[in-house]
MMTF fields as JSON, N, C-alpha, C and O atoms, coordinates in Angstrom:
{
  "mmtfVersion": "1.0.0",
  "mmtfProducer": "UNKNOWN",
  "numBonds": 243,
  "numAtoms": 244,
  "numGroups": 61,
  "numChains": 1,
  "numModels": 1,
  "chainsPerModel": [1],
  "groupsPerChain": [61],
  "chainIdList": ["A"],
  "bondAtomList": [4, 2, 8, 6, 12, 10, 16, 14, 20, 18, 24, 22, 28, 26, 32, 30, 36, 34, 40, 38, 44, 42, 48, 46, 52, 50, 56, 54, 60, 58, 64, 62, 68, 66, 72, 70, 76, 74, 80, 78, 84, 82, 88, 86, 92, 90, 96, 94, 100, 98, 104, 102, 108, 106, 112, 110, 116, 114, 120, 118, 124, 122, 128, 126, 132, 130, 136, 134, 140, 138, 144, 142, 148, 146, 152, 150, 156, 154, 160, 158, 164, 162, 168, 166, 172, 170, 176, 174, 180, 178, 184, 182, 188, 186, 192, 190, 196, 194, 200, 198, 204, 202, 208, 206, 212, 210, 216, 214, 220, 218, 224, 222, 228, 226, 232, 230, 236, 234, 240, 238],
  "bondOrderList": [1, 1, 1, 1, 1, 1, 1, 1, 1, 1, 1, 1, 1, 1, 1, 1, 1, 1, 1, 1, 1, 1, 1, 1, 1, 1, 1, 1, 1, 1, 1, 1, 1, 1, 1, 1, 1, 1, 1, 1, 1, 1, 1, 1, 1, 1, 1, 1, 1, 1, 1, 1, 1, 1, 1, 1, 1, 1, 1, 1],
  "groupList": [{"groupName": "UNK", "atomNameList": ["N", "CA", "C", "O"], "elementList": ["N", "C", "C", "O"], "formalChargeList": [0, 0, 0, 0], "bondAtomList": [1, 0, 2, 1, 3, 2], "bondOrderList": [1, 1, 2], "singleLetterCode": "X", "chemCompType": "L-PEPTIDE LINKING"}],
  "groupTypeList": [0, 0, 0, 0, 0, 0, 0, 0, 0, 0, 0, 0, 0, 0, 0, 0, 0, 0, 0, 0, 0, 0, 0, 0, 0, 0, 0, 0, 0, 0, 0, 0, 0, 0, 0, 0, 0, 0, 0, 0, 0, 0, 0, 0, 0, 0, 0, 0, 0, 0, 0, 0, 0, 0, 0, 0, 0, 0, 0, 0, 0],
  "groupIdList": [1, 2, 3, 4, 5, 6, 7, 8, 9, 10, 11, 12, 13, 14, 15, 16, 17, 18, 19, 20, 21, 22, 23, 24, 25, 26, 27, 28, 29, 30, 31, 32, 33, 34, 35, 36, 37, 38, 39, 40, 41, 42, 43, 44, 45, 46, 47, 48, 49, 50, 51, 52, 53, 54, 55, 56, 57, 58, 59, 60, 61],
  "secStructList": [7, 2, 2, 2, 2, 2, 2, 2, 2, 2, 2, 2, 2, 2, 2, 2, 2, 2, 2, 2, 2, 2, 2, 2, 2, 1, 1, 1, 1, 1, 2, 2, 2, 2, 2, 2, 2, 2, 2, 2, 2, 2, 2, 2, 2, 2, 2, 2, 2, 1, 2, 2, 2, 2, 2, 2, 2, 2, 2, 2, 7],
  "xCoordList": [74.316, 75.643, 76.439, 77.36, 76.158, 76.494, 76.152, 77.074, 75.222, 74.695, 75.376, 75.488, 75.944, 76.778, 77.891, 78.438, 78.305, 79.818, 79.642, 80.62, 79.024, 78.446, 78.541, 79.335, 77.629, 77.34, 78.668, 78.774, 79.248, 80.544, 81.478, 82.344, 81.573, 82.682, 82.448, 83.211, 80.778, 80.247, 80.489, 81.362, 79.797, 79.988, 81.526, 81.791, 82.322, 84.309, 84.376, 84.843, 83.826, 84.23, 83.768, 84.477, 82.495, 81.831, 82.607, 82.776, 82.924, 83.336, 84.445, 84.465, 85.793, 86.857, 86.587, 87.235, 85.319, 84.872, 84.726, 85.562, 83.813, 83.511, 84.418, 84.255, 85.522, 86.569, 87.397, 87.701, 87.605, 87.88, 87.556, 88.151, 86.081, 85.612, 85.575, 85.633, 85.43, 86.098, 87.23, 87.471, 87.858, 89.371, 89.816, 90.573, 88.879, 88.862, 88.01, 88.098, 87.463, 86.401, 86.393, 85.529, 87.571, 87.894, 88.988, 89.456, 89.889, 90.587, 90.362, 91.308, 89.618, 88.794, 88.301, 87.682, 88.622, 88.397, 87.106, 86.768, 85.921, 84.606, 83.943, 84.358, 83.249, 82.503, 81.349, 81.082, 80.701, 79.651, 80.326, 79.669, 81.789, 82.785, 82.803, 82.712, 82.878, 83.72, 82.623, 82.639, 81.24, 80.16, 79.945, 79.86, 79.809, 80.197, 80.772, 80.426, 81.995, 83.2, 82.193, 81.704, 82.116, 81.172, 79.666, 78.998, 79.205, 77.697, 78.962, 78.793, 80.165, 80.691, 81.338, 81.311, 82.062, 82.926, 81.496, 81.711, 80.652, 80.003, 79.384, 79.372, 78.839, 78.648, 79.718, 79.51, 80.754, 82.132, 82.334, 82.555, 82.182, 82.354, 81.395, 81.63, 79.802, 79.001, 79.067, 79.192, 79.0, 79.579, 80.938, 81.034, 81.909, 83.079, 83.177, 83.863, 82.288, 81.824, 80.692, 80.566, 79.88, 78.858, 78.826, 77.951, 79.854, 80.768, 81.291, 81.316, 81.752, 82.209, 81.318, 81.954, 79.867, 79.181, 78.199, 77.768, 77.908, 77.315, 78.237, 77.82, 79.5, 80.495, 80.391, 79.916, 80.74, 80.655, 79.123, 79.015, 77.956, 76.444, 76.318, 75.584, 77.275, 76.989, 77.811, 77.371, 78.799, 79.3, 79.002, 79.223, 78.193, 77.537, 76.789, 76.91, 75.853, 74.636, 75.087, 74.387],
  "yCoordList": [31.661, 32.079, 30.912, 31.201, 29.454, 28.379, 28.471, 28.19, 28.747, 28.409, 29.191, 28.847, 30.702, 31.635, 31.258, 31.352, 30.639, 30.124, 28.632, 28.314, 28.315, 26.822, 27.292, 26.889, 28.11, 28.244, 29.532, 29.75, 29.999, 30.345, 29.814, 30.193, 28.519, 27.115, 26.578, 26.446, 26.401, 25.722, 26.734, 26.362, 27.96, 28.81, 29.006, 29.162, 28.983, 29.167, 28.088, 28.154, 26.804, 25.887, 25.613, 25.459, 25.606, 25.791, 26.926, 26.814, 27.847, 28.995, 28.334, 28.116, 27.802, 26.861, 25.744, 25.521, 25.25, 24.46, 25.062, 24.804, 25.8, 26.821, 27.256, 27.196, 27.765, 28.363, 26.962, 26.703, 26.277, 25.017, 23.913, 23.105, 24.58, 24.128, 25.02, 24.649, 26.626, 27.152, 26.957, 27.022, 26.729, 26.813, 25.474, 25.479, 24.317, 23.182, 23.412, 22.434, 23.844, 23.909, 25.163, 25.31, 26.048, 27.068, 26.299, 27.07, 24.867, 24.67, 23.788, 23.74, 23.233, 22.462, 23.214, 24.275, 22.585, 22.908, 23.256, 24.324, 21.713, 22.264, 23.491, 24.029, 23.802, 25.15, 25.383, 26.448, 24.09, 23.751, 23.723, 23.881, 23.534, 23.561, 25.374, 25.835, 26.07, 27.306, 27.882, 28.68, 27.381, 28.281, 27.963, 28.946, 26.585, 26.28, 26.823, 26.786, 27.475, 27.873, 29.033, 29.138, 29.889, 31.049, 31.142, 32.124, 30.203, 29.691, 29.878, 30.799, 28.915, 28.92, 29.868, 30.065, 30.631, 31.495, 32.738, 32.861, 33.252, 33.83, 33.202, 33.829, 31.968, 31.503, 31.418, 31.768, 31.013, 31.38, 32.386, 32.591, 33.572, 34.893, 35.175, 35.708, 34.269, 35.242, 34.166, 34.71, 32.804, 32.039, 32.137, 31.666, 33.041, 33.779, 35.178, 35.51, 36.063, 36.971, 37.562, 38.635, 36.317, 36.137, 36.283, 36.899, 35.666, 35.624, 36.945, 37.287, 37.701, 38.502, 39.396, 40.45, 39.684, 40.892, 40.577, 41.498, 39.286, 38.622, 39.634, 40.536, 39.198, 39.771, 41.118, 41.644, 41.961, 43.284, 43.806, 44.535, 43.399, 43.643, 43.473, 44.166, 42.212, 41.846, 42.979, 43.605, 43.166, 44.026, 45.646, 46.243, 45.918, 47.11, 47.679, 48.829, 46.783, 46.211, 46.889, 46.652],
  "zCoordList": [-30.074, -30.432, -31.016, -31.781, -30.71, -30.905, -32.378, -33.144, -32.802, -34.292, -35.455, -36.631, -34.634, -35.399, -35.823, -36.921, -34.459, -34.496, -35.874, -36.55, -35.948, -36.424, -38.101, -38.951, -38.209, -39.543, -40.193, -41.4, -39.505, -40.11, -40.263, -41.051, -39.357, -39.804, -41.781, -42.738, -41.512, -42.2, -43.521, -44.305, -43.82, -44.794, -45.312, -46.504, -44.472, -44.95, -45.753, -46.89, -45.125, -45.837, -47.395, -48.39, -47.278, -48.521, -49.636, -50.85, -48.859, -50.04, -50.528, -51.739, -49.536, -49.982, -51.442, -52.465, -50.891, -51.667, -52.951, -53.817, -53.177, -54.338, -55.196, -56.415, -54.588, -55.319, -55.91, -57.075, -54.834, -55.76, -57.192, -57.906, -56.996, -57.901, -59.3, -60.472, -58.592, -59.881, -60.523, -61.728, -59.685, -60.408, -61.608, -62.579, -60.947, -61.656, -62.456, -63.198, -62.723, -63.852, -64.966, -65.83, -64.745, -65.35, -65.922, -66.76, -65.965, -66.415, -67.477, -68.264, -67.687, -68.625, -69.777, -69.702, -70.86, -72.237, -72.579, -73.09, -72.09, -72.709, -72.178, -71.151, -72.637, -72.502, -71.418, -70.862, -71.239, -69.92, -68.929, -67.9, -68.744, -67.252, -67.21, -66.072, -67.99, -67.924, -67.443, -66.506, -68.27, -67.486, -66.129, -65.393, -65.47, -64.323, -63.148, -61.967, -63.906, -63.088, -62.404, -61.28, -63.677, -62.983, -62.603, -62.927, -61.979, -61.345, -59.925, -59.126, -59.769, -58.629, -58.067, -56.852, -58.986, -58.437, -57.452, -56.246, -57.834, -56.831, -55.667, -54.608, -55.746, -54.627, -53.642, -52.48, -53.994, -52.891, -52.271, -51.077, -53.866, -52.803, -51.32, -50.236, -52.164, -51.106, -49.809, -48.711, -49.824, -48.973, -47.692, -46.558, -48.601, -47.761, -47.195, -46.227, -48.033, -47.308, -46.333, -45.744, -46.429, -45.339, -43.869, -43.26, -43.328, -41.797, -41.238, -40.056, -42.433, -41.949, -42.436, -42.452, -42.977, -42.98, -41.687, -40.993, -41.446, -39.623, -38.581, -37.853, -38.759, -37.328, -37.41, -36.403, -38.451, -38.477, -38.025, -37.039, -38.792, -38.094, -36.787, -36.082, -36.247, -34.625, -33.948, -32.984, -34.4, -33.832, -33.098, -32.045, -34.771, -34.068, -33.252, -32.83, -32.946, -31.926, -30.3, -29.316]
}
């Protein structure tokens, strides 16, 4: 349960991360940032919605 709790600290943060990095990299002119942006912007999502498709599965159990 330790490891659940662990790796949903860890996954929020990362997604934080992610989106951050989209956002910086969606603001940039060249064209290799913009594609960037969107390599990141889904990893965030699935990074931030990960935790909570865990809790809801645990839940049902």
């Amino acid at each position: 349960m330790a490891a659940l709790g662990f790796l949903s600290v860890v996954l929020t943060r990362l997604s934080i991360v992610s989106f951050t990095c989209f956002a910086a990299c969606r603001a940039q002119q060249h064209r290799a940032f913009k594609v960037l942006a969107y390599v990141c912007l889904p990893v965030g999502l699935a990074c931030g919605l990960t935790p909570i498709a865990v809790l809801t599965h645990a839940s049902t159990l």
